[in-house]
N, C-alpha and C positions, 0 to 999 in steps of 0.2 A: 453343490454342497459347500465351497468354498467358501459363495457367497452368502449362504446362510449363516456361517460361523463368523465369518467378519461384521456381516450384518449385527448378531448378536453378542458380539465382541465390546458393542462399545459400552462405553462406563454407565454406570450408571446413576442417577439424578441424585446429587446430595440432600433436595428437599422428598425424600420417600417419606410417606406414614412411615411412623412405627407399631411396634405391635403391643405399645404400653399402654396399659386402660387409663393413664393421665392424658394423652392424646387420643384417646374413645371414651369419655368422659359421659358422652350423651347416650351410652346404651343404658344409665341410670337411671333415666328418666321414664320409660315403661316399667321396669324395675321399681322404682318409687310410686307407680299410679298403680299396680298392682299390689304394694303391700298397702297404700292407702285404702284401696277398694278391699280389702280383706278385712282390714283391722276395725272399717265405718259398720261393715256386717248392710252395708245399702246392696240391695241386687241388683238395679237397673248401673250402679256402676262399677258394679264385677263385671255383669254382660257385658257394657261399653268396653273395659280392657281387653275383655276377650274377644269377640267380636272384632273389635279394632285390628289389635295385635294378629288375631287370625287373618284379615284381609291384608295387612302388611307381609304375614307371612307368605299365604296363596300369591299374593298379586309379587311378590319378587319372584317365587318360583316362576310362575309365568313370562315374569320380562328376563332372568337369567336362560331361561330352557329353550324358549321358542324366538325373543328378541337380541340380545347380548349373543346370547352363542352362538348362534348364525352368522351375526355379522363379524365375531371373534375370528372365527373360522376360516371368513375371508379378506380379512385385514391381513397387510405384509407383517412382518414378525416385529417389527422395530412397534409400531403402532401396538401392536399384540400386548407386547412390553410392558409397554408403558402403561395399559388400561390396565393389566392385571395386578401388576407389581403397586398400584396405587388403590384396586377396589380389593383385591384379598384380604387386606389387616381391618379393613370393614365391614365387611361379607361375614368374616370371622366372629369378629365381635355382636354384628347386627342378627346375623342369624341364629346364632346360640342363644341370645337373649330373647330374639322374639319367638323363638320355637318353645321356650323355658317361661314365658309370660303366659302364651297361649295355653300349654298343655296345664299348668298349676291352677291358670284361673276358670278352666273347663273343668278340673276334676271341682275345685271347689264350687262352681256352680251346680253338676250335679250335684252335690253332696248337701248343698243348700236348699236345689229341688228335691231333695228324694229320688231321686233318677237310680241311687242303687238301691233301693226297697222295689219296684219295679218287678210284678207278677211275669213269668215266662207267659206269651212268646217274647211282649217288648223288651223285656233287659236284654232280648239278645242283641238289640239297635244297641244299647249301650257296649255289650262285650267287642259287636264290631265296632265300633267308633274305639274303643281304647288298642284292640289288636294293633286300626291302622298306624294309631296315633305310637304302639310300640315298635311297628315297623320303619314310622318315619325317624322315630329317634335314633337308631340302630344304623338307619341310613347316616342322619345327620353326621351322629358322633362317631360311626365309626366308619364312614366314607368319605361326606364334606368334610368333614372336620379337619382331619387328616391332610385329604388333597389341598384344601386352602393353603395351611404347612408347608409342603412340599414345593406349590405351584409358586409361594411366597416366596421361599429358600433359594428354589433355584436361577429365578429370574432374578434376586441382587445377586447374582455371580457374577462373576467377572466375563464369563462365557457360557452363560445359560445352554442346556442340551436340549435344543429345539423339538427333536423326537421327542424326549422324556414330558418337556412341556408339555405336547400336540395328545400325547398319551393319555396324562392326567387331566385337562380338558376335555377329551373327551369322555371320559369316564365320567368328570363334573359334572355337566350335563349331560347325560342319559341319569347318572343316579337323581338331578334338579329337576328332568322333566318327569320321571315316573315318581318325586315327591306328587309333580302338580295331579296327574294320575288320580294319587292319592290325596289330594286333596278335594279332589271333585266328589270323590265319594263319602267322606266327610263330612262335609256340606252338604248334599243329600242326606245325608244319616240326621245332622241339626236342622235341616228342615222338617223332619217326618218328626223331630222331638219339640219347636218351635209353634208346629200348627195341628198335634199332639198324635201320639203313635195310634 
């Protein structure tokens, strides 16, 4: 235990991210291609942000759930550290916006197909595609959102509490891989609307 707390004891890096959106600067940029593709009223490039932005989303849950957290898991704690305390103020910023690009430019797609005039049974494909898309947000902002916070806070300490970390971690990933979960079904759901219900 000793060595744990000396371990995590030492200072740490004056060059950290911060967690100022002047130094995240580039989450603007899906942000600005989604009001562009709004305001042109063009479809194929609403799709492309969604679309896009959706596989950015899927494909990080994926590499945080099953690739990052694995290997987090077995890194010594100094290494731990370092990756965390520098991809959280990232994580942070990148996931909020590409979850908030995704979900705006899906409802406005539906909305521009007609997807809610949609006779029963198929608007049910729609009710479930929006339930999941209410669950991941719920997840997002009121579990990642959170933990990122927390897991950010406590690792610039001076003496991080390595349990509390190991805690919140794992928690991160089990709520990141049953996103992806939930992403798979999603994707199933836009497929069956893509090559028509």
């Amino acid at each position: 235990m000793s060595e744990v707390a000396t371990e995590l004891s030492l200072p740490v890096a004056p060059d950290l991210p911060s967690l100022a959106l002047r130094d995240n600067w580039w989450v603007l940029i899906p942000v600005a291609a989604l009001v562009a593709a709004i305001q042109s009223h063009v479809l194929w490039a609403l799709n492309y942000v969604h679309v896009f932005s959706a596989i950015l989303w899927t494909g990080t849950d994926m590499f945080m759930g099953f690739i990052l957290g694995p290997i987090l898991r077995r890194a010594d704690l100094q290494t731990r550290r370092a990756i965390i305390v520098r991809l959280m103020p990232r994580m942070l910023y990148f996931m909020t916006t590409i979850t908030t690009v995704t979900t705006t430019a899906g409802w406005y797609l539906a909305s521009w197909l007609g997807l809610f005039r949609l006779p029963a049974p198929q608007i049910w494909w729609l009710y479930a595609a929006l339930a999941i898309v209410a669950v991941m947000a719920v997840q997002g902002l009121g579990i990642l959102l959170p933990t990122n916070l927390r897991v950010y806070f406590e690792m610039r300490r001076p003496a991080p509490d390595g349990a509390r970390i190991g805690r919140l971690m794992r928690r991160y990933i089990a709520v990141v891989a049953s996103q992806t979960v939930l992403q798979f079904a999603i994707i199933l759901i836009m497929a069956r609307f893509a090559t028509g219900i």
